[in-house]
N, CA, C and O of each residue as an XYZ file, in Angstrom:
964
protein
N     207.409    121.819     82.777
C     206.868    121.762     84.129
C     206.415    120.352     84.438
O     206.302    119.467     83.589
N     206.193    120.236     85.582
C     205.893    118.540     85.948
C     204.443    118.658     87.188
O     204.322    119.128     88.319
N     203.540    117.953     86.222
C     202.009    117.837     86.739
C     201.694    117.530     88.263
O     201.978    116.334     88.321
N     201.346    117.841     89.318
C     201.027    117.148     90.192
C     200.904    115.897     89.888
O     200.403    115.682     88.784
N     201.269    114.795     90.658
C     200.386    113.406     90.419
C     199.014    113.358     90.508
O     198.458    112.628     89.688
N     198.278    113.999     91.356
C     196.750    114.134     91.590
C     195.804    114.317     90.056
O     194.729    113.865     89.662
N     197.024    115.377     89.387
C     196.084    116.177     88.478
C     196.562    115.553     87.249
O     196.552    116.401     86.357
N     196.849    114.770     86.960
C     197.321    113.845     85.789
C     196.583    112.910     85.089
O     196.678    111.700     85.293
N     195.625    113.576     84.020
C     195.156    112.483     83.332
C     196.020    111.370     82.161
O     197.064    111.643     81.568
N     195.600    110.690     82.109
C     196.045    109.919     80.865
C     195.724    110.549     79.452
O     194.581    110.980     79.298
N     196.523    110.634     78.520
C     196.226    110.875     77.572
C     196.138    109.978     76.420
O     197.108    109.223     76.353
N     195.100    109.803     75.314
C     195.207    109.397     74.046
C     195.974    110.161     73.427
O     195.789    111.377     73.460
N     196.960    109.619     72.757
C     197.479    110.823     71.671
C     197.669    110.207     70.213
O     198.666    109.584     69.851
N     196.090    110.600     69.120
C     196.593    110.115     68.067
C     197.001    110.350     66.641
O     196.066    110.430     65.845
N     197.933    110.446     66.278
C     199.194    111.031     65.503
C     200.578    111.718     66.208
O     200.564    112.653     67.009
N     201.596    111.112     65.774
C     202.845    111.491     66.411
C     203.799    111.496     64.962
O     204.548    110.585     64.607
N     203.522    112.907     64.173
C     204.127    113.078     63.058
C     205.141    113.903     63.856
O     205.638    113.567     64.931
N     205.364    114.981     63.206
C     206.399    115.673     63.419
C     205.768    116.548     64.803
O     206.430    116.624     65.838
N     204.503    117.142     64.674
C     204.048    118.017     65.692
C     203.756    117.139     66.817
O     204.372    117.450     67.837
N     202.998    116.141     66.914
C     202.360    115.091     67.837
C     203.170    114.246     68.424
O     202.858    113.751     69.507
N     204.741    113.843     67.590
C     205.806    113.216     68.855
C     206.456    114.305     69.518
O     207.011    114.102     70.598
N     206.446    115.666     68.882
C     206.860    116.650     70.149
C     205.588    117.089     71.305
O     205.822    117.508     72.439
N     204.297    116.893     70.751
C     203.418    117.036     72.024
C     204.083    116.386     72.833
O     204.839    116.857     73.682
N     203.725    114.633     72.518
C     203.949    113.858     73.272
C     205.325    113.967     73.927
O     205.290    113.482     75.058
N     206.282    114.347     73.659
C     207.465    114.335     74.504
C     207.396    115.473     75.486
O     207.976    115.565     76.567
N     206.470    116.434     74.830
C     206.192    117.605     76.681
C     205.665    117.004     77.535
O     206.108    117.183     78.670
N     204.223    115.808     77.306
C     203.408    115.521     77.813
C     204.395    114.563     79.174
O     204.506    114.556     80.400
N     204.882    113.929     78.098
C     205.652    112.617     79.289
C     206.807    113.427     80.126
O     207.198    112.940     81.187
N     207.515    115.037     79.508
C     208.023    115.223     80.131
C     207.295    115.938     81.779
O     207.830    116.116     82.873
N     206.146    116.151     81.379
C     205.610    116.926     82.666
C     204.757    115.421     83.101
O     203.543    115.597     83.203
N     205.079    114.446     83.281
C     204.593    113.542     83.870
C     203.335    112.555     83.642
O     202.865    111.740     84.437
N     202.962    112.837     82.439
C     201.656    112.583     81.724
C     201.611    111.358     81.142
O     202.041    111.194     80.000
N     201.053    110.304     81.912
C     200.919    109.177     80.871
C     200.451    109.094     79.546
O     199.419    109.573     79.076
N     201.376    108.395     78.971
C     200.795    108.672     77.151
C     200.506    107.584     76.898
O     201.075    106.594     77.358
N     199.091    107.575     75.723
C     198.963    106.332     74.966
C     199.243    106.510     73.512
O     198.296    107.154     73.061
N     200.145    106.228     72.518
C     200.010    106.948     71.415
C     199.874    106.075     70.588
O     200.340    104.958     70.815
N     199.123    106.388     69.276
C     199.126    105.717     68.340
C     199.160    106.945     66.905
O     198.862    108.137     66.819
N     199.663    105.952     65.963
C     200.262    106.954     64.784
C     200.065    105.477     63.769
O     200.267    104.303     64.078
N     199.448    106.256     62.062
C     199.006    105.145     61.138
C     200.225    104.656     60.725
O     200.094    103.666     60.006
N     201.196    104.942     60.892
C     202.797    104.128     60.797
C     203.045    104.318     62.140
O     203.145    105.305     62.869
N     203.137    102.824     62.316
C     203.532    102.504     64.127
C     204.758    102.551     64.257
O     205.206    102.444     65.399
N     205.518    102.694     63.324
C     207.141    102.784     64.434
C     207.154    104.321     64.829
O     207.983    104.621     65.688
N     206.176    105.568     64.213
C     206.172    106.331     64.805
C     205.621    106.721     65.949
O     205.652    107.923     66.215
N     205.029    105.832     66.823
C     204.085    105.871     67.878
C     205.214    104.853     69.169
O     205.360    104.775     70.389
N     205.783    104.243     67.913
C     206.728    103.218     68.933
C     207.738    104.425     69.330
O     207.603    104.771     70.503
N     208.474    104.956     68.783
C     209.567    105.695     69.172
C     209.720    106.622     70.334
O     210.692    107.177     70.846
N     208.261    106.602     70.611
C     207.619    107.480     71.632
C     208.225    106.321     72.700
O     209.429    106.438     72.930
N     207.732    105.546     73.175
C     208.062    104.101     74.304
C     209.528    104.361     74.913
O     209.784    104.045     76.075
N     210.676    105.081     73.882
C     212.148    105.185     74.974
C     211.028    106.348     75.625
O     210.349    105.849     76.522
N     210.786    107.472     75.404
C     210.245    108.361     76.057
C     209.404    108.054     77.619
O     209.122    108.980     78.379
N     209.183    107.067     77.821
C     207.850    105.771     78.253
C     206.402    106.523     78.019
O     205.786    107.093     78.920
N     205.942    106.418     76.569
C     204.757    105.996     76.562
C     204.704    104.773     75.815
O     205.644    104.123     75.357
N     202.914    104.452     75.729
C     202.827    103.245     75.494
C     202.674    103.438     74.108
O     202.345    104.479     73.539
N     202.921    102.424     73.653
C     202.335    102.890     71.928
C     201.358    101.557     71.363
O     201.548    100.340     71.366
N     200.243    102.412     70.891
C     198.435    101.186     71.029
C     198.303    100.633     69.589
O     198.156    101.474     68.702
N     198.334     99.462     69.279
C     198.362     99.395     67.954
C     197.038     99.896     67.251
O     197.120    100.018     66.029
N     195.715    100.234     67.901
C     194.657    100.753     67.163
C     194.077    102.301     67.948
O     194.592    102.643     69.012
N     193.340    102.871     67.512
C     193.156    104.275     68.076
C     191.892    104.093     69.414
O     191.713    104.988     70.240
N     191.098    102.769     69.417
C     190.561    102.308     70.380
C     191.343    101.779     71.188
O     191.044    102.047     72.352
N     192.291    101.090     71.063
C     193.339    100.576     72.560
C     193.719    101.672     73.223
O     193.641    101.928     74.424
N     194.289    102.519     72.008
C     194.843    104.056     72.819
C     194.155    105.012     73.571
O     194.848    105.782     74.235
N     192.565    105.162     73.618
C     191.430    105.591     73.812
C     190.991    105.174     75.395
O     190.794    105.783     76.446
N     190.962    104.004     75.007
C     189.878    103.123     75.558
C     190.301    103.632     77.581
O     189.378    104.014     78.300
N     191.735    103.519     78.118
C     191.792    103.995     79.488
C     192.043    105.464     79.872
O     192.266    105.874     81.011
N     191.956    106.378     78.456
C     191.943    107.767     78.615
C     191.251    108.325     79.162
O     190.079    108.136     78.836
N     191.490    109.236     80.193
C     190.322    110.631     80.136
C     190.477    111.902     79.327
O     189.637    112.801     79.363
N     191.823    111.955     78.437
C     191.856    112.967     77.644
C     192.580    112.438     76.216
O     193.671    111.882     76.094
N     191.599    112.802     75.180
C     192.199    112.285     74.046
C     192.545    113.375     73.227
O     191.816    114.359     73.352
N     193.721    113.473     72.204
C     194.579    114.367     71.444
C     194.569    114.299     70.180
O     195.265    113.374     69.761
N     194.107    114.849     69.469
C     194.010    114.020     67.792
C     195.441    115.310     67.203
O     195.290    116.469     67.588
N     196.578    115.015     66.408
C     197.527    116.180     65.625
C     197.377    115.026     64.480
O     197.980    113.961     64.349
N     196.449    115.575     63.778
C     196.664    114.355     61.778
C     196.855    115.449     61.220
O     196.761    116.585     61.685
N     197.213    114.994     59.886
C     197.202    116.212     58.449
C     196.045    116.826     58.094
O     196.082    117.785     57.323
N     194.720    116.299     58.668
C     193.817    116.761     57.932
C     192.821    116.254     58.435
O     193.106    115.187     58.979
N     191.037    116.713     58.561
C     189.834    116.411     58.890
C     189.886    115.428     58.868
O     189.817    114.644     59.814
N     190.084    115.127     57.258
C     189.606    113.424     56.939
C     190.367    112.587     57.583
O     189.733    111.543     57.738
N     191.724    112.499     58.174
C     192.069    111.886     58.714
C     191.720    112.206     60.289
O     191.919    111.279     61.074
N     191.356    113.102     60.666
C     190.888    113.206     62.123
C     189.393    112.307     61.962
O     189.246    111.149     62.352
N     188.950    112.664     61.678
C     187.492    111.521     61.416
C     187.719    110.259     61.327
O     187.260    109.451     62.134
N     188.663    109.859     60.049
C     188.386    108.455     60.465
C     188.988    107.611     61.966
O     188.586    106.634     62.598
N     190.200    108.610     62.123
C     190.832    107.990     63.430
C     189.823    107.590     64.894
O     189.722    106.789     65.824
N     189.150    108.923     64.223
C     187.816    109.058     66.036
C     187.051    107.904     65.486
O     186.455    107.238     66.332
N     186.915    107.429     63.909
C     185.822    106.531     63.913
C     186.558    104.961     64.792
O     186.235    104.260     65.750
N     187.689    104.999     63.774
C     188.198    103.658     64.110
C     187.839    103.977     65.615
O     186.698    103.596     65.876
N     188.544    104.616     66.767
C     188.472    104.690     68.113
C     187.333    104.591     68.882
O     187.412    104.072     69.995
N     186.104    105.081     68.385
C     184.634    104.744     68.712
C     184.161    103.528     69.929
O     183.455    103.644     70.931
N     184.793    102.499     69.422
C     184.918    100.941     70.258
C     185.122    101.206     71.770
O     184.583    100.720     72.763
N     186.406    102.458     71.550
C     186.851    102.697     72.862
C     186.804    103.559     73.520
O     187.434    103.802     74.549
N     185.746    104.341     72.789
C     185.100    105.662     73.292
C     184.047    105.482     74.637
O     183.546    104.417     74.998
N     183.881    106.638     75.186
C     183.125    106.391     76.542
C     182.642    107.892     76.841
O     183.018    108.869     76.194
N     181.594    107.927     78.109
C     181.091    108.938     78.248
C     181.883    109.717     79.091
O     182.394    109.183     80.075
N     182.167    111.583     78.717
C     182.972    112.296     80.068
C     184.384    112.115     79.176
O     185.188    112.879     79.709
N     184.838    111.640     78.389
C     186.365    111.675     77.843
C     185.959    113.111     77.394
O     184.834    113.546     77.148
N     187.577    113.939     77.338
C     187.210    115.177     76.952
C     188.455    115.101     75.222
O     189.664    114.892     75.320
N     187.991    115.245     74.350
C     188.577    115.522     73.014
C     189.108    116.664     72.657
O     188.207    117.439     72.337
N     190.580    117.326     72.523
C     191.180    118.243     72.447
C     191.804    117.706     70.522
O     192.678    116.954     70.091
N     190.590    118.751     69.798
C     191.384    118.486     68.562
C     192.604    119.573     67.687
O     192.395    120.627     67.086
N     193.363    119.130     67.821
C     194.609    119.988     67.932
C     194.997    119.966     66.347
O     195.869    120.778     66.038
N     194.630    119.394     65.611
C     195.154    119.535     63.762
C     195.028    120.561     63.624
O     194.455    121.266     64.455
N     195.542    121.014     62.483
C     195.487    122.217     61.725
C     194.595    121.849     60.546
O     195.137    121.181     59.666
N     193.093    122.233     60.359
C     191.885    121.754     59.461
C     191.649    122.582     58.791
O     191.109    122.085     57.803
N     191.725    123.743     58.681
C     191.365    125.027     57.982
C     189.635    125.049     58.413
O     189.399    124.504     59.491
N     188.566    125.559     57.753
C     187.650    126.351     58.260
C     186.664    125.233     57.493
O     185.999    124.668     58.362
N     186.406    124.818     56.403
C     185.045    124.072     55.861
C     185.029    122.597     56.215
O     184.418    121.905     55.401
N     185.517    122.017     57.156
C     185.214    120.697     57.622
C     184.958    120.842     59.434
O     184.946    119.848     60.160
N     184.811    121.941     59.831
C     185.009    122.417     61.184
C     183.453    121.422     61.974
O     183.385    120.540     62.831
N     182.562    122.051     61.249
C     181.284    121.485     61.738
C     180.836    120.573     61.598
O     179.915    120.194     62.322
N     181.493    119.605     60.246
C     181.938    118.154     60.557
C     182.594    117.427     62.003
O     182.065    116.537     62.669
N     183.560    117.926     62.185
C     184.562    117.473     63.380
C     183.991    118.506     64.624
O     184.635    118.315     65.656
N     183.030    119.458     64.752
C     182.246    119.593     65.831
C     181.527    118.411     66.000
O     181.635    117.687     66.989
N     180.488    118.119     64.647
C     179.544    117.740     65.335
C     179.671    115.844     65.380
O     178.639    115.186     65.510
N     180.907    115.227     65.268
C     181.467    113.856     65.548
C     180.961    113.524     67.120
O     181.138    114.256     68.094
N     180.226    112.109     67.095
C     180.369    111.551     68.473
C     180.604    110.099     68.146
O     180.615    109.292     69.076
N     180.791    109.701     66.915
C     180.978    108.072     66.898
C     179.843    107.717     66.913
O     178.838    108.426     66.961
N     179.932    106.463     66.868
C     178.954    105.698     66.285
C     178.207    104.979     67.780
O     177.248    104.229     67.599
N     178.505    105.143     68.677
C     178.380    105.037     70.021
C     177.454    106.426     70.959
O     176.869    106.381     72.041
N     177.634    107.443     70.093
C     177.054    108.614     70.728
C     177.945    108.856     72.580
O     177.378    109.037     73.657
N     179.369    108.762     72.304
C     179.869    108.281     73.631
C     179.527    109.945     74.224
O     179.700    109.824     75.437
N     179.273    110.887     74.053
C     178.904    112.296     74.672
C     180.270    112.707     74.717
O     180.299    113.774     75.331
N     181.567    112.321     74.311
C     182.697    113.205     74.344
C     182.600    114.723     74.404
O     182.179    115.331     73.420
N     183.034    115.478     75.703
C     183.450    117.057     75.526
C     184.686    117.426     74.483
O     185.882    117.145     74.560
N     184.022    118.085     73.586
C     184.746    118.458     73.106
C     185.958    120.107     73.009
O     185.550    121.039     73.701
N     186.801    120.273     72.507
C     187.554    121.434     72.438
C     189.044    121.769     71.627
O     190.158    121.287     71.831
N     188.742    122.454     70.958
C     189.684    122.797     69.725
C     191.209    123.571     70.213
O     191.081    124.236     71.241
N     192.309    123.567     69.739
C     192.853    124.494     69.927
C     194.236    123.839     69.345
O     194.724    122.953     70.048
N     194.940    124.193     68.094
C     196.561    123.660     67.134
C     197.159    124.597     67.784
O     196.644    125.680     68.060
N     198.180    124.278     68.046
C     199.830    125.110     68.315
C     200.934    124.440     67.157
O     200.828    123.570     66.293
N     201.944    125.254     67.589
C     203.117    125.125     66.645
C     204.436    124.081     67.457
O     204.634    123.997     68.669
N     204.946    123.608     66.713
C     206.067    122.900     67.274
C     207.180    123.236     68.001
O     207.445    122.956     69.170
N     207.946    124.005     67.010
C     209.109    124.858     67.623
C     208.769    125.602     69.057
O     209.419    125.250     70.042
N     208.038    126.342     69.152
C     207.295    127.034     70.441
C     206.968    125.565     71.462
O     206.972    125.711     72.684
N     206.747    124.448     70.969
C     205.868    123.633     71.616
C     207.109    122.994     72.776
O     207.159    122.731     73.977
N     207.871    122.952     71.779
C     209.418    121.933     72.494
C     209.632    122.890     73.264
O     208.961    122.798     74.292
N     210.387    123.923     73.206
C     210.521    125.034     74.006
C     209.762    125.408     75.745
O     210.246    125.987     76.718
N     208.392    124.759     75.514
C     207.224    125.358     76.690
C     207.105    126.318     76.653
O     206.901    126.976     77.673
N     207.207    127.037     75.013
C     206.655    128.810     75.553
C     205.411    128.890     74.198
O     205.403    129.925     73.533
N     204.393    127.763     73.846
C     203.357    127.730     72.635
C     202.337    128.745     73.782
O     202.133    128.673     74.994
N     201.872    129.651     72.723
C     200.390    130.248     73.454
C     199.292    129.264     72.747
O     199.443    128.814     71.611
N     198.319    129.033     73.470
C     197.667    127.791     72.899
C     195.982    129.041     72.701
O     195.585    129.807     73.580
N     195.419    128.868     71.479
C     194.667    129.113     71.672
C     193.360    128.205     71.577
O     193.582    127.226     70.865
N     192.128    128.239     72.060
C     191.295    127.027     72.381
C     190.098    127.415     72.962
O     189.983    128.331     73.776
N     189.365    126.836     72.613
C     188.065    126.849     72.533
C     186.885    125.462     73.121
O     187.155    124.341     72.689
N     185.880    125.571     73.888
C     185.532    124.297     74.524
C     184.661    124.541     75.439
O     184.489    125.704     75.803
N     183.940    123.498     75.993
C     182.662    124.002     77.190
C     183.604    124.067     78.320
O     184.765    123.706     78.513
N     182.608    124.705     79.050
C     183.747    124.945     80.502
C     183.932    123.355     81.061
O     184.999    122.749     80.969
N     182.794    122.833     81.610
C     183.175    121.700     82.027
C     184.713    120.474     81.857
O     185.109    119.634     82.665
N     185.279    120.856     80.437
C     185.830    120.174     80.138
C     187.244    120.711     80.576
O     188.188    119.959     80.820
N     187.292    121.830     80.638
C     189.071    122.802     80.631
C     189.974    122.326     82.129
O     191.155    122.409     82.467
N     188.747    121.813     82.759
C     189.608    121.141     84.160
C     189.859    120.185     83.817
O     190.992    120.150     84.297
N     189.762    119.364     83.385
C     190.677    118.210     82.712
C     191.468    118.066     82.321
O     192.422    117.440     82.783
N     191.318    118.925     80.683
C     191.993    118.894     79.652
C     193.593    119.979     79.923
O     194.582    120.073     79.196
N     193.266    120.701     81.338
C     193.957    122.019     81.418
C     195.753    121.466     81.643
O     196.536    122.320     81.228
N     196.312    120.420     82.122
C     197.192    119.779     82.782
C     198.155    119.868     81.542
O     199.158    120.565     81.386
N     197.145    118.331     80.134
C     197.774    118.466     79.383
C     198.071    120.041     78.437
O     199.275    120.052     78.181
N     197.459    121.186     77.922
C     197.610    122.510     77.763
C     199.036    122.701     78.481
O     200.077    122.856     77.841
N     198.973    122.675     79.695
C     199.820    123.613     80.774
C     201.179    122.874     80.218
O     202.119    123.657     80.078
N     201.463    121.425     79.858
C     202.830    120.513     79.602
C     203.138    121.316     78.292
O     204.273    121.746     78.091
N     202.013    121.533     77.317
C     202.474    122.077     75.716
C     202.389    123.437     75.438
O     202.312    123.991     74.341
N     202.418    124.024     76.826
C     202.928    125.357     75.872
C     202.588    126.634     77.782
O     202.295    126.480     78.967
N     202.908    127.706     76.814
C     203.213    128.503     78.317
C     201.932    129.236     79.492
O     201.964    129.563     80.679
N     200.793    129.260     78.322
C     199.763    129.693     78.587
C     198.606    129.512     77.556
O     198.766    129.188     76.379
N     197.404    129.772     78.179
C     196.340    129.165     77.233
C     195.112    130.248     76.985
O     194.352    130.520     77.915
N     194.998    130.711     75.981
C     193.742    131.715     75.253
C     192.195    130.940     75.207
O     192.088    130.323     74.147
N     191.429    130.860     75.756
C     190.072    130.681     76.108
C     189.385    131.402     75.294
O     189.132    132.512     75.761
N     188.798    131.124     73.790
C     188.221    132.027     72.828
C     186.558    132.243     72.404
O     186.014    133.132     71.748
N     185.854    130.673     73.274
C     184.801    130.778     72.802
C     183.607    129.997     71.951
O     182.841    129.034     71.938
N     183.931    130.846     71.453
C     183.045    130.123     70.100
C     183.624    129.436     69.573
O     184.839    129.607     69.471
N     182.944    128.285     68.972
C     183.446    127.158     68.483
C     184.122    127.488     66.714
O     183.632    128.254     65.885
N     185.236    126.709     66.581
C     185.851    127.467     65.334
C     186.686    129.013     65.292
O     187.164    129.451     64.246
N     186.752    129.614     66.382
C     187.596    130.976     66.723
C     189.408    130.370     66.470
O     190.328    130.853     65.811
N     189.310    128.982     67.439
C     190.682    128.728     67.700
C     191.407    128.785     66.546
O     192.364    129.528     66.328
N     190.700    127.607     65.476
C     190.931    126.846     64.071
C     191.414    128.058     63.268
O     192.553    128.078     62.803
N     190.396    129.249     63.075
C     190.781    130.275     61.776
C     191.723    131.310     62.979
O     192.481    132.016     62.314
N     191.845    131.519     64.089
C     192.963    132.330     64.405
C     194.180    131.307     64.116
O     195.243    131.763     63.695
N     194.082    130.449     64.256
C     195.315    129.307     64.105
C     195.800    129.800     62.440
O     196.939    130.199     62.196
N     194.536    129.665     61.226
C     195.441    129.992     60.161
C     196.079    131.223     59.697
O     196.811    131.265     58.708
N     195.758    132.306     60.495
C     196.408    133.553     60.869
C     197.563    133.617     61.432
O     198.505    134.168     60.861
N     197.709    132.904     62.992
C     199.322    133.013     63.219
C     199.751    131.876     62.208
O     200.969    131.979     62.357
N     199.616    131.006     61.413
C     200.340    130.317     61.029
C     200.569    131.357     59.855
O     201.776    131.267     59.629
N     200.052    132.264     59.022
C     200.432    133.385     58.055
C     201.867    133.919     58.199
O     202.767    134.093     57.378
N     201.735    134.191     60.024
C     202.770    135.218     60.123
C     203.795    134.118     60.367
O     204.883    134.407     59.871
N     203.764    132.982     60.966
C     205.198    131.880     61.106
C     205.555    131.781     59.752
O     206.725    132.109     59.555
N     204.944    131.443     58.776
C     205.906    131.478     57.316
C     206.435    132.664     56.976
O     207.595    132.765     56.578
N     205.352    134.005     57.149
C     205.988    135.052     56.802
C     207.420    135.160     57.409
O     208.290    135.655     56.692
N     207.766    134.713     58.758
C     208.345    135.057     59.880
C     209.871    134.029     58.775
O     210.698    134.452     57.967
N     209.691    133.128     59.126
C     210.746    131.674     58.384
C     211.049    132.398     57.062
O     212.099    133.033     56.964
N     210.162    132.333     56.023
C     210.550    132.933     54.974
C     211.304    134.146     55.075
O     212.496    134.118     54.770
N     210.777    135.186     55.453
C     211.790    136.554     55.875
C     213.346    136.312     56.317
O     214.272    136.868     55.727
N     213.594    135.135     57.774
C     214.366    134.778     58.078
C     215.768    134.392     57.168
O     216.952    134.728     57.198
N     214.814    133.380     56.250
C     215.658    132.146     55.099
C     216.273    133.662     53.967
O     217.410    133.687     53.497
N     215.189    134.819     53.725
C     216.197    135.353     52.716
C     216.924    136.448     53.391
O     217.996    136.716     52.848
N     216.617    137.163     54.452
C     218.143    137.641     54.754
C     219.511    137.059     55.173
O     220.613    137.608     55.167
N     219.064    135.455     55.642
C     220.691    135.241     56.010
C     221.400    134.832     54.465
O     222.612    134.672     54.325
N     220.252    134.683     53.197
C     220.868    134.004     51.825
C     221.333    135.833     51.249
O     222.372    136.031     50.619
N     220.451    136.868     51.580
C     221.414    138.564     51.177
C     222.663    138.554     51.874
O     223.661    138.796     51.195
N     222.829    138.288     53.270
C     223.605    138.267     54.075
C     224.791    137.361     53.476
O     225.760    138.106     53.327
N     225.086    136.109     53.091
C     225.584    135.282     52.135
C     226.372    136.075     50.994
O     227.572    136.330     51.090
N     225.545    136.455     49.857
C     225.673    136.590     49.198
C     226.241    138.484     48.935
O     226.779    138.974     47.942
N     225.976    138.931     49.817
C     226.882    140.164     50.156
C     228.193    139.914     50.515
O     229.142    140.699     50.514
N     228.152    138.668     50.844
C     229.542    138.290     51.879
C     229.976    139.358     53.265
O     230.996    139.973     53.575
N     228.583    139.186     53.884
C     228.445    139.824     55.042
C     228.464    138.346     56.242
O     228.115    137.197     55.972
N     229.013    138.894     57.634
C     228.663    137.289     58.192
C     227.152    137.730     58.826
O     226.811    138.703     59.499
N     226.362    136.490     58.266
C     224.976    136.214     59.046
C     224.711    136.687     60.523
O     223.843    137.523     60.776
N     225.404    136.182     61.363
C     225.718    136.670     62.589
C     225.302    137.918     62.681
O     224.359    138.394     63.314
N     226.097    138.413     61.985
C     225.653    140.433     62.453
C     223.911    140.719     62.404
O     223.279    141.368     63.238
N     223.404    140.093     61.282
C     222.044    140.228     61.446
C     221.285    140.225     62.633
O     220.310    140.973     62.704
N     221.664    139.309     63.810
C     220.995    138.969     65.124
C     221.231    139.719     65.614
O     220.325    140.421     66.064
N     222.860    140.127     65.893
C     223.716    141.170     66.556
C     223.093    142.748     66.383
O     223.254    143.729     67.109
N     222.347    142.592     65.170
C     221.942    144.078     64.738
C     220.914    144.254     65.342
O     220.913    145.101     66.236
N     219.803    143.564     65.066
C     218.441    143.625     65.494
C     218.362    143.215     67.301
O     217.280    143.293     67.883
N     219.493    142.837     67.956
C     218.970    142.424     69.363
C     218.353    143.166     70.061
O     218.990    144.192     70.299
N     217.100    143.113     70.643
C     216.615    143.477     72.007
C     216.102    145.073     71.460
O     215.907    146.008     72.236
N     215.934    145.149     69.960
C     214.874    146.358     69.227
C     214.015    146.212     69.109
O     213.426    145.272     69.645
N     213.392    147.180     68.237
C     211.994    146.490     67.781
C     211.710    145.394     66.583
O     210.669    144.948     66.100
N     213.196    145.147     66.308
C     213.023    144.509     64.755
C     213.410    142.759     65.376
O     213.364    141.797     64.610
N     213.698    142.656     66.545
C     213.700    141.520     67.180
C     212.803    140.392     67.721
O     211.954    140.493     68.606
N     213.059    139.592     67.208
C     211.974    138.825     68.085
C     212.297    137.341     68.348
O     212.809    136.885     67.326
N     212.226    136.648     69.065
C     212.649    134.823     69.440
C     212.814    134.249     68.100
O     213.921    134.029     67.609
N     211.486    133.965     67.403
C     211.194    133.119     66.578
C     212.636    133.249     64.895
O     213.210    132.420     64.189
N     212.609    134.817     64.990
C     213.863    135.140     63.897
C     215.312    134.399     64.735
O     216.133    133.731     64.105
N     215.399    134.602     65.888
C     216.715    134.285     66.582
C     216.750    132.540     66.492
O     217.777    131.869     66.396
N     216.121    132.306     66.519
C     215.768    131.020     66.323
C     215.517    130.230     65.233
O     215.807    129.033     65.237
N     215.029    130.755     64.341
C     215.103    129.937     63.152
C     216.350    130.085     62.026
O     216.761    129.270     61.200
N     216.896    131.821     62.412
C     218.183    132.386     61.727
C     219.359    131.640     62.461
O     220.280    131.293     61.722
N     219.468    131.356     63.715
C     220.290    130.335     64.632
C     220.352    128.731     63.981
O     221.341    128.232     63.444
N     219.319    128.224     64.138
C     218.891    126.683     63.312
C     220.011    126.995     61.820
O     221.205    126.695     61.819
N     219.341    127.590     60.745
C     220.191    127.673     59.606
C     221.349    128.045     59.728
O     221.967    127.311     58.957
N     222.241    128.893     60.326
C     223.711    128.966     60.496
C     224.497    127.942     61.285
O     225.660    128.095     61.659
N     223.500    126.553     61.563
C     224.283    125.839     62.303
C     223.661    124.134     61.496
O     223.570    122.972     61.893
N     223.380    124.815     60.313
C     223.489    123.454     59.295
C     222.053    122.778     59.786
O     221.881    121.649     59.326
N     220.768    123.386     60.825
C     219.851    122.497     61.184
C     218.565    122.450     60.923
O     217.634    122.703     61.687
N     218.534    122.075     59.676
C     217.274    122.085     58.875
C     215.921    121.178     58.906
O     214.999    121.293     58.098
N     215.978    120.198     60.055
C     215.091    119.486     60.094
C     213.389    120.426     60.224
O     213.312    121.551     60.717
N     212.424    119.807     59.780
C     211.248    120.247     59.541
C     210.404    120.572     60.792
O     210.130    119.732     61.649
N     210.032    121.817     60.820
C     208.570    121.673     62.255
C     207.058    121.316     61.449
O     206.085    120.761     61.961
N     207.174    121.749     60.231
C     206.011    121.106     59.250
C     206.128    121.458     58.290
O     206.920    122.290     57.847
N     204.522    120.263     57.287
C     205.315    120.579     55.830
C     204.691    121.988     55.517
O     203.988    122.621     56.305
N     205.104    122.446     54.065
C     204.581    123.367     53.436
C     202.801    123.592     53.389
O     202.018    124.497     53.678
N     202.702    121.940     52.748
C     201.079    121.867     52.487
C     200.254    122.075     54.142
O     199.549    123.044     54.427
N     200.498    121.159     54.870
C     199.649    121.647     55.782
C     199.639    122.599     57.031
O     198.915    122.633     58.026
N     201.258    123.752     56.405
C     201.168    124.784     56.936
C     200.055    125.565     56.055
O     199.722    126.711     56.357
């Protein structure tokens, strides 16, 4: 979809691994100025054919935002990034932390304001990739109200609709729940088309069998589709699924 111009904030976006250069490519596709930065810059550069900008520090990338994006591997790297960025932190930016952290560093990365005390609104909420490229991620997320008119534009570019949960930390541990069932989902996928194989049945029929039942669903058609057509590239790794 493509943002009003009116309603278009700028975004920080920092990390553009595998999940975070596909944010960023919804973002710019629905009209969203990007600033990105990533701790290996040619991955932040690659973003630029896309046209965003790519900031060589997480304060350049910051600094003319009203909405900043953190997708890292991990707390510790979400922390230090907000620290480095601090410089270019300000009051009223709204912080959408989108990693996948698991549950015992949560109230760490709640209770972050930099070293500036810049009053950043904050609000949680990881999605998945595959869903993300697509525009059909349900986002779930969590945050003061004040902030969701802001932050709502970029949401609306990454995915199809958005779950409003609450309490702080709801988003994070429902996040490691659907992420349970996406491996369950991939894994299930990966060994019937290798029975299917090895029966010397064609794969194909599997989709053909299950269409439009109850044993159907996108994500199998889709990831069983990807492997019968040789396309194995990664939506993430193992570890920080």
């Amino acid at each position: 979809m493509t943002i009003p111009a009116g309603l278009r904030p700028t975004v920080a976006l920092l990390g553009t691994g595998i999940m975070g250069a596909a944010m960023g490519r919804s973002m710019l596709r629905a009209g969203l100025p990007v600033r990105a930065w990533n701790r290996t810059a040619a991955r932040a550069k690659a973003l630029e054919t896309d046209g965003a900008v790519a900031a060589e520090t997480p304060a350049d990338a910051v600094r003319a935002a009203q909405v900043i994006v953190t997708m890292l591997v991990d707390a510790d790297a979400v922390l230090e990034a907000m620290a480095e960025a601090a410089p270019g932190l300000r009051a009223c930016q709204t912080w959408a932390q989108a990693s996948t952290v698991g549950v015992a560093r949560l109230e760490r990365l709640a209770g972050f304001r930099g070293p500036a005390r810049a009053g950043l609104r904050g609000l949680a909420g990881p999605g998945h990739p595959r869903a993300r490229r697509a525009g059909r991620a349900h986002r779930p997320r969590v945050g003061p109200d004040q902030a969701r008119t802001r932050v709502q534009p970029v949401f609306d570019a990454i995915g199809q609709r958005t779950m409003w949960l609450g309490q702080a930390g709801t988003a994070s541990r429902l996040k490691l729940v659907v992420n349970t069932w996406v491996l369950a989902l991939a894994t299930t996928a990966a060994e019937a088309v290798a029975l299917a194989q090895g029966l010397q049945v064609d794969p194909r029929r599997i989709l053909q069998a299950v269409s439009g039942g109850p044993l159907d669903c996108a994500y199998l058609q889709t990831k069983a589709a990807a492997m019968l057509s040789g396309d194995f590239s990664p939506s993430f790794t193992v570890e920080t699924a």
